[in-house]
N, CA, C and O atoms as a DFTB+ gen file, in Angstrom:
728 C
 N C O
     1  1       5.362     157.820      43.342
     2  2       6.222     158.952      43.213
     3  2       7.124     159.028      44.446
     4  3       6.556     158.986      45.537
     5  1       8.224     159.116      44.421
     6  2       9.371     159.189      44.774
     7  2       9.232     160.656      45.657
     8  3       8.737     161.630      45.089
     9  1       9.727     160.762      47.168
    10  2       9.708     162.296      47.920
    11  2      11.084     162.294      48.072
    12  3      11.588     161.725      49.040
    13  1      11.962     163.031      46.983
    14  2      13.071     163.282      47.412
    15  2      13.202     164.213      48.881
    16  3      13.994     163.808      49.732
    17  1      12.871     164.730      48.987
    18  2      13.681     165.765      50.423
    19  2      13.055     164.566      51.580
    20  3      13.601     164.562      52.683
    21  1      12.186     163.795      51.385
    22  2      12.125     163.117      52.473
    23  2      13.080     161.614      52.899
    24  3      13.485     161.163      53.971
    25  1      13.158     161.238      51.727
    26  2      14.360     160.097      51.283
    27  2      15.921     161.028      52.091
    28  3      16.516     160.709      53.120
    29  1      16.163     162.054      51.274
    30  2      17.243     162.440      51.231
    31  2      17.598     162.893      53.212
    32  3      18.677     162.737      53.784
    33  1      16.027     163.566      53.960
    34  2      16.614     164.171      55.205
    35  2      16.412     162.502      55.503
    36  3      16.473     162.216      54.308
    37  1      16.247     161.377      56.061
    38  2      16.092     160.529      56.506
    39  2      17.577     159.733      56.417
    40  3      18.098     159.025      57.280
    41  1      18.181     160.165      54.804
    42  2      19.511     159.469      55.326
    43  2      20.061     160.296      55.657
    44  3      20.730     159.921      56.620
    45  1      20.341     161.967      55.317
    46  2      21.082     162.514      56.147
    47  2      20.858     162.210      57.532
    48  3      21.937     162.047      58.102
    49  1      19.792     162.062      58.347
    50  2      19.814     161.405      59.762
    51  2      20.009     160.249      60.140
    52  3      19.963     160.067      61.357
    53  1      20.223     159.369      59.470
    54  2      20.669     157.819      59.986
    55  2      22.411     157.895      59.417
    56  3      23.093     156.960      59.836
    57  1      23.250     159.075      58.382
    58  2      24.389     159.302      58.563
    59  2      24.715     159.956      59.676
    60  3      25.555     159.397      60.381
    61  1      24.207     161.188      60.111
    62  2      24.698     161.421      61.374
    63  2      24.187     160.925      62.511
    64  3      24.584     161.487      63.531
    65  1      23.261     159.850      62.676
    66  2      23.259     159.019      63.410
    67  2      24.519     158.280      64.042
    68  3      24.968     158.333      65.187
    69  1      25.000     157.475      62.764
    70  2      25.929     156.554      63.069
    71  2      27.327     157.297      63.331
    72  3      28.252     156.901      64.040
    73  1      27.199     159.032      62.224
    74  2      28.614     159.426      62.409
    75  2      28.472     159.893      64.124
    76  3      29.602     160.119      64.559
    77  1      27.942     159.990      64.645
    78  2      27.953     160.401      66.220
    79  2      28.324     159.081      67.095
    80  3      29.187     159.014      67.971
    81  1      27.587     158.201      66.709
    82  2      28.059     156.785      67.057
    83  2      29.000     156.248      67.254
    84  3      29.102     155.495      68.223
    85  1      30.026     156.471      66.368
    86  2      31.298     156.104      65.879
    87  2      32.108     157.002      66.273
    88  3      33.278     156.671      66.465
    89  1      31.697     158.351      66.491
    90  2      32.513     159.226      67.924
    91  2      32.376     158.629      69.122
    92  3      33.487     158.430      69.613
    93  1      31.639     158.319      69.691
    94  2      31.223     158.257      70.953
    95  2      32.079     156.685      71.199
    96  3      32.865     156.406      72.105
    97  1      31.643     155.874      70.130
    98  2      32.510     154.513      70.203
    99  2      34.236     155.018      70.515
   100  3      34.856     154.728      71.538
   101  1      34.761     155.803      69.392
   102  2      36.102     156.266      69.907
   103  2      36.490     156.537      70.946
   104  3      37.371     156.077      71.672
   105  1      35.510     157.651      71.054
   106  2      36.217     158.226      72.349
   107  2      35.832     157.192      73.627
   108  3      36.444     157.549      74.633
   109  1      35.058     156.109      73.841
   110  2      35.634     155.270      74.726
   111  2      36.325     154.578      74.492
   112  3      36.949     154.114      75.446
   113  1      36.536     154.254      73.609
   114  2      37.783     153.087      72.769
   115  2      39.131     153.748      73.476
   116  3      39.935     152.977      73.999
   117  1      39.371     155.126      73.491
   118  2      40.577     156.114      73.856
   119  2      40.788     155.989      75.209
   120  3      41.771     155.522      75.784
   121  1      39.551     156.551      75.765
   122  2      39.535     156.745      77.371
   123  2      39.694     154.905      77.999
   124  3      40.153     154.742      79.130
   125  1      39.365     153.926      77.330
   126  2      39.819     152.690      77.699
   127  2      41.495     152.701      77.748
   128  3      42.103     152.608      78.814
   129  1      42.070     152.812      76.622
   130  2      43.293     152.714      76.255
   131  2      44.360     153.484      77.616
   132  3      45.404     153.019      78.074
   133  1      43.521     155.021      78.082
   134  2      44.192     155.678      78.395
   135  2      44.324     155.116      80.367
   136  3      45.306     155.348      81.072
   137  1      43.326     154.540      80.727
   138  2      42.980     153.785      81.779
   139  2      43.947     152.100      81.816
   140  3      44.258     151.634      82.912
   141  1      44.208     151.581      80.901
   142  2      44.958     150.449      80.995
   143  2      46.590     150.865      80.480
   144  3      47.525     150.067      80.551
   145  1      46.705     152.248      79.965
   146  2      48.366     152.554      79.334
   147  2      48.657     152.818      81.106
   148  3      47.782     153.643      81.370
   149  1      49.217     152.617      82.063
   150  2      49.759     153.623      83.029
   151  2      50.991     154.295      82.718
   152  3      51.496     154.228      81.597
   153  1      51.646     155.139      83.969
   154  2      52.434     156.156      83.032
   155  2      54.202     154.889      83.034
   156  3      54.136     153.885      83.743
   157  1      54.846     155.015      82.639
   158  2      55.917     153.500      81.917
   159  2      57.156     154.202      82.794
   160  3      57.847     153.317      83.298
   161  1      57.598     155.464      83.096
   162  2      58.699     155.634      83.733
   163  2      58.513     155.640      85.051
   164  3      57.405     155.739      85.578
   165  1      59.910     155.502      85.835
   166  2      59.664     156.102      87.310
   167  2      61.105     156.231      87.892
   168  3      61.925     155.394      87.516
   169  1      61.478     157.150      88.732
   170  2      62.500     157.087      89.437
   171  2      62.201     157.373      90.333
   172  3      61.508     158.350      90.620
   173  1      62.780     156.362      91.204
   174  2      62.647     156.410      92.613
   175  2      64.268     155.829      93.621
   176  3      65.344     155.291      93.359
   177  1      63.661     156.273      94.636
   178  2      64.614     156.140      95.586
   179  2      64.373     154.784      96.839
   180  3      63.599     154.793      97.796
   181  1      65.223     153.820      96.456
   182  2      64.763     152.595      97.871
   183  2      66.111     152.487      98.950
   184  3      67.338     152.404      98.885
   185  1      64.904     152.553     100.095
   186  2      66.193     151.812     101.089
   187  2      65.849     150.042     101.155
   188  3      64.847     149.352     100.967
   189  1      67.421     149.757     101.566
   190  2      67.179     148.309     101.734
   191  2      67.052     147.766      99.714
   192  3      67.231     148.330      98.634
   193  1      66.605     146.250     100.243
   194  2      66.277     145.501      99.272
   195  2      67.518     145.025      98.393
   196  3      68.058     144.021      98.858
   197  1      68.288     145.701      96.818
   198  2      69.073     144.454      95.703
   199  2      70.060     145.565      96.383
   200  3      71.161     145.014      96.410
   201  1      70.188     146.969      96.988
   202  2      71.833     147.743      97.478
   203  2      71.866     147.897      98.576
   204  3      72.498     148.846      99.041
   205  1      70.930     146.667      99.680
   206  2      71.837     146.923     101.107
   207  2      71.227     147.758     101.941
   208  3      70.407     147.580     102.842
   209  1      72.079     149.282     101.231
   210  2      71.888     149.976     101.626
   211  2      70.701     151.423     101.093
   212  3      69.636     151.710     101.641
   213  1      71.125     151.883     100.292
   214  2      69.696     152.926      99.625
   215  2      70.548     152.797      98.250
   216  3      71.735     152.570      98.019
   217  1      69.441     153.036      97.466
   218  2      69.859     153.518      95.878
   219  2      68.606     154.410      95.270
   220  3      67.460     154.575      95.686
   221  1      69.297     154.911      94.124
   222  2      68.218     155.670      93.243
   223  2      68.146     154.484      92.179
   224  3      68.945     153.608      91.850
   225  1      66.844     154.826      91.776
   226  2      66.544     153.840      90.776
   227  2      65.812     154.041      89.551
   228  3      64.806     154.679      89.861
   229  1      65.818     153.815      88.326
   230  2      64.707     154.433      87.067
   231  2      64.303     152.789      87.054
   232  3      65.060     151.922      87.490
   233  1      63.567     152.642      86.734
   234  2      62.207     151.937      86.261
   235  2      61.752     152.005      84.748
   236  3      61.520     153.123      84.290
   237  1      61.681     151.458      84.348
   238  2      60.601     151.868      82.432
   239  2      59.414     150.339      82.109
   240  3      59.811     149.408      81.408
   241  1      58.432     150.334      82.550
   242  2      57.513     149.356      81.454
   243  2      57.656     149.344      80.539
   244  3      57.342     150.383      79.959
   245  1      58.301     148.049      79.577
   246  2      58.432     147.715      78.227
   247  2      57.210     147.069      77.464
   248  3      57.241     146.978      76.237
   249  1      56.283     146.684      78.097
   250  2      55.094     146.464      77.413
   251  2      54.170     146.099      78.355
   252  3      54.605     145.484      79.329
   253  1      52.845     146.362      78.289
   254  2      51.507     146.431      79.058
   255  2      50.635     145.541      78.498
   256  3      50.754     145.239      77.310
   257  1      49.545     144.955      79.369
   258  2      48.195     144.415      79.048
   259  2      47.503     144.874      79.704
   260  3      47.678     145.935      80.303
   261  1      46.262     143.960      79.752
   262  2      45.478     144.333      80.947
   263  2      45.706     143.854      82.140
   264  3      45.324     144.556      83.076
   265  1      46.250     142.801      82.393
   266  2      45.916     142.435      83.772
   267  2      48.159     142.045      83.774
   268  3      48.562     141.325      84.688
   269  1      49.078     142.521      82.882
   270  2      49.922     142.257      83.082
   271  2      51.261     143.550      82.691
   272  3      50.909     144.447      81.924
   273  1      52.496     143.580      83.147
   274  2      52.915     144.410      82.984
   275  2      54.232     143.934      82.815
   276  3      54.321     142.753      83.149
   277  1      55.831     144.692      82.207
   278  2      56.765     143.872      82.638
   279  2      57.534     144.999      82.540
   280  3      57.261     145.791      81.638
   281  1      58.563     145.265      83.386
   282  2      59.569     146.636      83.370
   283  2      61.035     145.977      83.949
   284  3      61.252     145.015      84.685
   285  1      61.826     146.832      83.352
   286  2      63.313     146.836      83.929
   287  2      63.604     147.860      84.415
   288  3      63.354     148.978      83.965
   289  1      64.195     147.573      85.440
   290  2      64.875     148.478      86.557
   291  2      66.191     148.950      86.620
   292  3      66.907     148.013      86.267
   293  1      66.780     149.799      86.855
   294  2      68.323     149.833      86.450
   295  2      68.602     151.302      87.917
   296  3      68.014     152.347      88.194
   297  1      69.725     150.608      88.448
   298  2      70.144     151.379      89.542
   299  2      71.495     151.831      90.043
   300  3      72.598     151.441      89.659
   301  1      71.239     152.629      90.870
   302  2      72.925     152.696      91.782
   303  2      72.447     152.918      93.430
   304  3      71.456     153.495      93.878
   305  1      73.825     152.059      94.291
   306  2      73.578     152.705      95.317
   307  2      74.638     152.486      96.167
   308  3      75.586     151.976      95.570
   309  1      74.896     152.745      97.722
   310  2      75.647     153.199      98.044
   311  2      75.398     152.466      99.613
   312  3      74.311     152.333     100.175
   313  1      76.599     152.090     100.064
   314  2      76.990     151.304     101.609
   315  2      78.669     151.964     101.971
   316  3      79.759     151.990     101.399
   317  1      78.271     152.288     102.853
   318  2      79.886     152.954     103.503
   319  2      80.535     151.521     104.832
   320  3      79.861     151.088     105.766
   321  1      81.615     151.199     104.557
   322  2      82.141     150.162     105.112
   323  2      82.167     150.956     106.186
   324  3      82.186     152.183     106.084
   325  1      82.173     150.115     107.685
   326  2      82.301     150.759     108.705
   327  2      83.683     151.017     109.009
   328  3      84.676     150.333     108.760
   329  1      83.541     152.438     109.756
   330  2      84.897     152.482     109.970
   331  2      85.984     151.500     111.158
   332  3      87.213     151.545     111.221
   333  1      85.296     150.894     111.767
   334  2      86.158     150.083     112.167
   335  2      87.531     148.831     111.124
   336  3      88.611     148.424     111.554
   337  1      86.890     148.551     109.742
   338  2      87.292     147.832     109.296
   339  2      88.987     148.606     108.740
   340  3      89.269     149.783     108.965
   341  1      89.828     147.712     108.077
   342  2      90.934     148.211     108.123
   343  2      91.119     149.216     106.632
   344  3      91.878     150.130     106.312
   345  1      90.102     148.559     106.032
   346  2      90.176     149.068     104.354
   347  2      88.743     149.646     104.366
   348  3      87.730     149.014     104.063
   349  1      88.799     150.889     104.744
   350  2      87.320     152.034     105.048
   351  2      86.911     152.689     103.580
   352  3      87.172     153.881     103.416
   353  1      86.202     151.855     102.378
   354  2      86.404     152.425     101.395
   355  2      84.264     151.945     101.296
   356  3      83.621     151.205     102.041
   357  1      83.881     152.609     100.305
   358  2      82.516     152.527      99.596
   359  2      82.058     151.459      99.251
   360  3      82.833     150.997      98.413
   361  1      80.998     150.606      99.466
   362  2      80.240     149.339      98.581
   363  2      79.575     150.351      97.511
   364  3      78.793     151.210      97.920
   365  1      79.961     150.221      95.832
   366  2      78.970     150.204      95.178
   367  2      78.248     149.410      94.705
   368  3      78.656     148.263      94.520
   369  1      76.524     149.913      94.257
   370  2      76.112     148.729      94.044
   371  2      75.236     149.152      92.525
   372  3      74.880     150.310      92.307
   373  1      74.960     147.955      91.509
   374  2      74.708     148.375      90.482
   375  2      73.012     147.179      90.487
   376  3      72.923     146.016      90.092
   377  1      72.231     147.823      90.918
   378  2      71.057     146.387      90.579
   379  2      70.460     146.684      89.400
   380  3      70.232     147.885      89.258
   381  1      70.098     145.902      88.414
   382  2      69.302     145.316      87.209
   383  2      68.300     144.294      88.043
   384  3      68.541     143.592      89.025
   385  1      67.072     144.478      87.273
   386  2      66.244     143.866      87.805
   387  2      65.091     143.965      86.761
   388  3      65.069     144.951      86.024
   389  1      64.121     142.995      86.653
   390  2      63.435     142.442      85.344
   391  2      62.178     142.168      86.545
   392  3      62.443     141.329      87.406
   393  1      61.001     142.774      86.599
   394  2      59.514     142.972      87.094
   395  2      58.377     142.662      86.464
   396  3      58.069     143.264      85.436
   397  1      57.512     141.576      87.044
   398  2      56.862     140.892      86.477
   399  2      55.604     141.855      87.864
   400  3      55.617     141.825      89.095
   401  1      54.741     142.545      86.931
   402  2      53.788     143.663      87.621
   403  2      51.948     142.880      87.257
   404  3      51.266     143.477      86.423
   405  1      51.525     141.976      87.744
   406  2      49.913     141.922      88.360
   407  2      48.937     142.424      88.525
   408  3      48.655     142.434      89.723
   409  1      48.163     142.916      87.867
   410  2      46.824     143.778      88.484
   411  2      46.204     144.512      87.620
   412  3      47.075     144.949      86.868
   413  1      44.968     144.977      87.235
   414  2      43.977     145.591      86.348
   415  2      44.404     146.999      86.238
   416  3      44.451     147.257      85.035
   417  1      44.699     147.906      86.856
   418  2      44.891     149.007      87.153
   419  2      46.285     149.947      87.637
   420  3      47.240     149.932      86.860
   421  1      46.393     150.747      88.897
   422  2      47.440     151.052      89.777
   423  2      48.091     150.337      90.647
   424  3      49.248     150.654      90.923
   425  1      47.382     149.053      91.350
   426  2      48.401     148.879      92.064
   427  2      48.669     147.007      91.797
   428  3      47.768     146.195      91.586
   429  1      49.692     146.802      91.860
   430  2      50.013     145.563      91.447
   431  2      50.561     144.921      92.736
   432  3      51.004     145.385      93.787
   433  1      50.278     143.138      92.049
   434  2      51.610     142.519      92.656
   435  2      53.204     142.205      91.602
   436  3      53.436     141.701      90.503
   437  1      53.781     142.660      92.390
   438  2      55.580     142.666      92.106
   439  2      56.119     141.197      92.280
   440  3      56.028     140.590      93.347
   441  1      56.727     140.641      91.060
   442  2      57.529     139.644      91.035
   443  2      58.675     139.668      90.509
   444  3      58.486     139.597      89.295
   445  1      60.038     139.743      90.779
   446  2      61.126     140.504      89.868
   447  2      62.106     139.205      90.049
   448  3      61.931     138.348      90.914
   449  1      63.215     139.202      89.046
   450  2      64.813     138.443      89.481
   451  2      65.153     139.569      88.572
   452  3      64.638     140.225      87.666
   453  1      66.419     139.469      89.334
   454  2      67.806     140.611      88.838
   455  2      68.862     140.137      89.170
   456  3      68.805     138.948      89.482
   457  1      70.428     140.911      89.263
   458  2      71.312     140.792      89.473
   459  2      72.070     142.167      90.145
   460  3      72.040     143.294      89.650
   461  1      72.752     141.769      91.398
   462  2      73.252     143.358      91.468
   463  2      74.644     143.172      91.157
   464  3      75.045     142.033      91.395
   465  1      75.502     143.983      90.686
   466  2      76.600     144.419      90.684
   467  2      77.611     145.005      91.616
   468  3      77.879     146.185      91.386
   469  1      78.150     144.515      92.486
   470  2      79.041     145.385      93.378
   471  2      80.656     145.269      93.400
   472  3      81.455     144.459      92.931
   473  1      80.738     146.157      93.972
   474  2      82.829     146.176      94.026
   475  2      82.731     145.508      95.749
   476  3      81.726     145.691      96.436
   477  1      83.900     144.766      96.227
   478  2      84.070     143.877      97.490
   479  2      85.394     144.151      97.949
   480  3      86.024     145.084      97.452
   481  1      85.795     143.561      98.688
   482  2      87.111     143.551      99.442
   483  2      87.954     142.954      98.431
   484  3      88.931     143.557      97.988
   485  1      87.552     141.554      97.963
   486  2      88.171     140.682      96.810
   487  2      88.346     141.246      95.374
   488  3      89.171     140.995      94.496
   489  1      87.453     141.964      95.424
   490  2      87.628     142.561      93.608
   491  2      86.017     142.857      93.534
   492  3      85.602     143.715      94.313
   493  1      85.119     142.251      92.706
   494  2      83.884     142.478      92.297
   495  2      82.859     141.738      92.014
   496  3      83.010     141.190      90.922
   497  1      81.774     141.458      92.582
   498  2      80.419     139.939      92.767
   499  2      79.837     140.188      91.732
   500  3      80.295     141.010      90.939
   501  1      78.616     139.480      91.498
   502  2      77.518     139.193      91.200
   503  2      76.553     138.715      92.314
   504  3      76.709     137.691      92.978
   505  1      75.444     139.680      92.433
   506  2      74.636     138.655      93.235
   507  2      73.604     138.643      92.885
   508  3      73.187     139.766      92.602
   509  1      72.605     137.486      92.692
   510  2      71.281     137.237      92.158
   511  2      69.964     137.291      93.042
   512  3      69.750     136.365      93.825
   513  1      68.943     138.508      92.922
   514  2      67.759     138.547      94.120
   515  2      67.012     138.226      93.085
   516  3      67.383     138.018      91.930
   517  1      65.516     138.178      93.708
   518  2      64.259     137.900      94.100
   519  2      63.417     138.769      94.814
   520  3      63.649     138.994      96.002
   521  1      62.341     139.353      94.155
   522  2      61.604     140.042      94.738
   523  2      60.208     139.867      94.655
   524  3      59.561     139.437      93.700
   525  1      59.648     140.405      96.222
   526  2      57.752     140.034      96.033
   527  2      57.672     141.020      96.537
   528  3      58.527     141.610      97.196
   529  1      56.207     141.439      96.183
   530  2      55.888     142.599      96.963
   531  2      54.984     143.690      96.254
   532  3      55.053     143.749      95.027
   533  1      54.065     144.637      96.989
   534  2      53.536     145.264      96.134
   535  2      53.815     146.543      95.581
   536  3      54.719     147.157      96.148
   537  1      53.390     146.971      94.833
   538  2      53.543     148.674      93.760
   539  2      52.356     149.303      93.237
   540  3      51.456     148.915      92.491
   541  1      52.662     150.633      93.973
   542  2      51.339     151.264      93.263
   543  2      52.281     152.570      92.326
   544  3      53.298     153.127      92.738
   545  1      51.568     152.826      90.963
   546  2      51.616     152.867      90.422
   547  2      50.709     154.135      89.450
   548  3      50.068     153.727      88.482
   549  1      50.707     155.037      89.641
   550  2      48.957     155.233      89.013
   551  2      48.862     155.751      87.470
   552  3      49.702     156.407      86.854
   553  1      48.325     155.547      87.281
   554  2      47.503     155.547      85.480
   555  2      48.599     156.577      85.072
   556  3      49.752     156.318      84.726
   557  1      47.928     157.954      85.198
   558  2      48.398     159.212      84.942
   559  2      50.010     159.917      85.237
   560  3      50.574     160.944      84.860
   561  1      50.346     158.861      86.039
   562  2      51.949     159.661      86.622
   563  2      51.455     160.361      88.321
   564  3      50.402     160.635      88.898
   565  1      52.754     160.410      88.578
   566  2      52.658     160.699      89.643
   567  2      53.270     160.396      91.141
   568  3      54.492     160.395      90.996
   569  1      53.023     160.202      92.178
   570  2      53.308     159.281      93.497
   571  2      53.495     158.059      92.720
   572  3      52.780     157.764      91.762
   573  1      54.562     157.284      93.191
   574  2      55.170     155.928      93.251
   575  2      55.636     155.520      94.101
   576  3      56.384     156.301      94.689
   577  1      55.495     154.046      94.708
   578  2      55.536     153.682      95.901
   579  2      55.291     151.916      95.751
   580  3      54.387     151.296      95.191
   581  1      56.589     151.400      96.557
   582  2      56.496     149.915      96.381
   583  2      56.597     149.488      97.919
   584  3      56.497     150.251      98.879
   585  1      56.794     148.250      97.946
   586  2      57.110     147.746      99.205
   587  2      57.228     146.171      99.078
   588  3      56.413     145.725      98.270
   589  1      57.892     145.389      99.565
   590  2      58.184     144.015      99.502
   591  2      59.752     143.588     100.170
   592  3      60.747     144.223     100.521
   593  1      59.431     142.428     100.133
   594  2      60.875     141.425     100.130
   595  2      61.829     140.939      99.421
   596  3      61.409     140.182      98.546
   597  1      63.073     141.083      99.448
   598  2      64.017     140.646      98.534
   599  2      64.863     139.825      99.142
   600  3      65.137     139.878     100.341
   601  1      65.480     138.730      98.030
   602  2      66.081     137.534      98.740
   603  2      67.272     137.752      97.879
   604  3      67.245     137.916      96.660
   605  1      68.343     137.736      98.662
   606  2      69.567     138.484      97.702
   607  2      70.218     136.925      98.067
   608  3      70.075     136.540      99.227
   609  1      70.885     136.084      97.147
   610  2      71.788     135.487      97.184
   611  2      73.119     135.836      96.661
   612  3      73.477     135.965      95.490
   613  1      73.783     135.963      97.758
   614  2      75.398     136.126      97.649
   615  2      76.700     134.673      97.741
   616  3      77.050     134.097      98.771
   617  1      77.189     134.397      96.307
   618  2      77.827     133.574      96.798
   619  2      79.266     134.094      96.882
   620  3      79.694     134.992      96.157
   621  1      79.925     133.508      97.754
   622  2      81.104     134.623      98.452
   623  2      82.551     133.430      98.473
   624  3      82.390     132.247      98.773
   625  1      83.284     133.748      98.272
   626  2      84.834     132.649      98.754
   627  2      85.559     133.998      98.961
   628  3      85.458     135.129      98.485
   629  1      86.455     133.289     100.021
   630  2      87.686     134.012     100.629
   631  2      88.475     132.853     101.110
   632  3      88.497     132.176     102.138
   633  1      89.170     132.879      99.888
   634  2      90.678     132.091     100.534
   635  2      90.941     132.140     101.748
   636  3      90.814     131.063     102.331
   637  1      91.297     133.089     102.417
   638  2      92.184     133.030     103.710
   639  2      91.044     132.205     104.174
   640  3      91.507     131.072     104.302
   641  1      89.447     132.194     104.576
   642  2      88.911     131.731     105.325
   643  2      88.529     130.388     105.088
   644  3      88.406     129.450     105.875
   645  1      88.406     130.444     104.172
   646  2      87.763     129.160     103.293
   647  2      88.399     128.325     102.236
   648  3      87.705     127.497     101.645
   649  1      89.560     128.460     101.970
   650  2      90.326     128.393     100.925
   651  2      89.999     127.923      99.903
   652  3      90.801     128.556      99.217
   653  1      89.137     126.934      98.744
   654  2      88.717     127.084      97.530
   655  2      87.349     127.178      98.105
   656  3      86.758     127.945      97.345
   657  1      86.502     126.790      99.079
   658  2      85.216     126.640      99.108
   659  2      84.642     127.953      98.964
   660  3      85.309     128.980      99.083
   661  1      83.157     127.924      98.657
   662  2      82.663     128.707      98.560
   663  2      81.176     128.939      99.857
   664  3      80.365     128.041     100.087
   665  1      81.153     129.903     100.323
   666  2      80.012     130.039     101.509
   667  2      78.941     130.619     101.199
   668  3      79.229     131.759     100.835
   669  1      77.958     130.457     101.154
   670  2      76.907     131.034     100.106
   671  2      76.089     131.693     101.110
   672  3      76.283     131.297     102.259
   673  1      75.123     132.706     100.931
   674  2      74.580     133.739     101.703
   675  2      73.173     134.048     101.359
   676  3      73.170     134.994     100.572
   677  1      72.195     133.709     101.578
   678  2      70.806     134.172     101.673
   679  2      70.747     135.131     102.489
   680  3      71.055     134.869     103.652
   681  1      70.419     136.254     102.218
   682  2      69.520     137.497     102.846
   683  2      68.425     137.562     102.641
   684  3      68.107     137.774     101.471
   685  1      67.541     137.442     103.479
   686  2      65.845     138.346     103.049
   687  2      65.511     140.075     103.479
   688  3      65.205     140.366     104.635
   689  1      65.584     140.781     102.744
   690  2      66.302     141.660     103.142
   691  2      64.430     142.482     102.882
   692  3      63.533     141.986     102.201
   693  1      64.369     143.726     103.636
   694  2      62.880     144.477     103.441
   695  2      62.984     145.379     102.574
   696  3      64.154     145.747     102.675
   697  1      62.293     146.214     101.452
   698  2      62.543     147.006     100.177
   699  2      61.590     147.998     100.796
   700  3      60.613     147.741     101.499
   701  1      61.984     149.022     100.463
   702  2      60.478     150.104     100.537
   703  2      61.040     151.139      99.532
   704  3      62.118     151.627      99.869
   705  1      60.480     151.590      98.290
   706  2      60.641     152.870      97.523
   707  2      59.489     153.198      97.767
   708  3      58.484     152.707      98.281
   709  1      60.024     154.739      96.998
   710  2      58.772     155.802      96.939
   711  2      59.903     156.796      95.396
   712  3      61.045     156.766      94.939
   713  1      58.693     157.480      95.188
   714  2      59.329     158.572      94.386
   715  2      58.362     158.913      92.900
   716  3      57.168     158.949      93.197
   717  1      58.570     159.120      91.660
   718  2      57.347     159.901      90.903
   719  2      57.261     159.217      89.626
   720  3      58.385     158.859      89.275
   721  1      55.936     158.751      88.417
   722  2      56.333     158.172      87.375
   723  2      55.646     159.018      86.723
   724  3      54.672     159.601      87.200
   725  1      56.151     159.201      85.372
   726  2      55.392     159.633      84.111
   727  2      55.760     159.100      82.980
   728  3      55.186     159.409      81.936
């Protein structure tokens, strides 16, 4: 003979067995997710590094892993010609930059190439950097903060000086931002 109420409470307890199970699985499944998403924007402010002089900068991560990250950078910034020179006018500078980000967590290593954009005495460059260096970063948003080296190659001609040649320019120049991501 068959004990229904005992059949019946036995699976009701091995259903809410597993249905508790399968919460508990989620919600670390989530809290994983939410530990490897960090927060994808940032604007910040650097001196030095792809404008010379200082720029503001936004930042966005376009896609995440675990141990990898990759964001574009997009900026402006600003160099005042000295006034000694005869034509006392503004360097702007426009850097793009493509970040190859390292590390399990908040703080990474930084590997970037970009291009900056500027206006010159001659008309208007291109110049192509390189960057190393580290970034922290954290999960939730918040403090942002990098630091590294950038290798700005400038290739430059001026007739009067050089007349078709071209003089090419390595800078290693020092980067430091700071400023907030969410």
């Amino acid at each position: 003979m068959l004990h229904y109420p005992g059949i019946i409470s036995f699976l009701v307890f091995v259903g809410l067995h597993f249905t508790a199970h399968s919460q508990n699985l989620r919600m670390q499944h989530e809290m994983q997710m939410r530990e490897k998403d960090i927060a994808r924007t940032s604007v910040h402010f650097e001196i030095g590094g792809n404008a010379l002089g200082w720029s503001i900068n936004g930042d966005r991560i376009l896609f995440q892993s675990d141990y990898y990250k990759g964001s574009l950078r997009l900026g402006i910034g600003i160099l005042p010609y000295p006034s000694s020179l005869k034509d006392n006018r503004t360097f702007l500078f426009f850097p793009v930059e493509y970040n190859n980000l390292f590390g399990p967590k908040q703080n990474f290593l930084e590997i970037g190439l970009g291009t900056t954009f500027t206006n010159s005495l001659q008309g208007s460059d291109i110049w192509i950097t390189g960057r190393v260096g580290y970034r922290l970063q954290p999960i939730g948003g918040g403090f942002f903060m990098r630091a590294g080296l950038v290798l700005l190659y400038i290739p430059y001609t001026n007739p009067i000086l050089y007349g078709n040649e071209t003089m090419d320019i390595v800078l290693p120049l020092p980067s430091v931002s700071w400023g907030f991501s969410f």
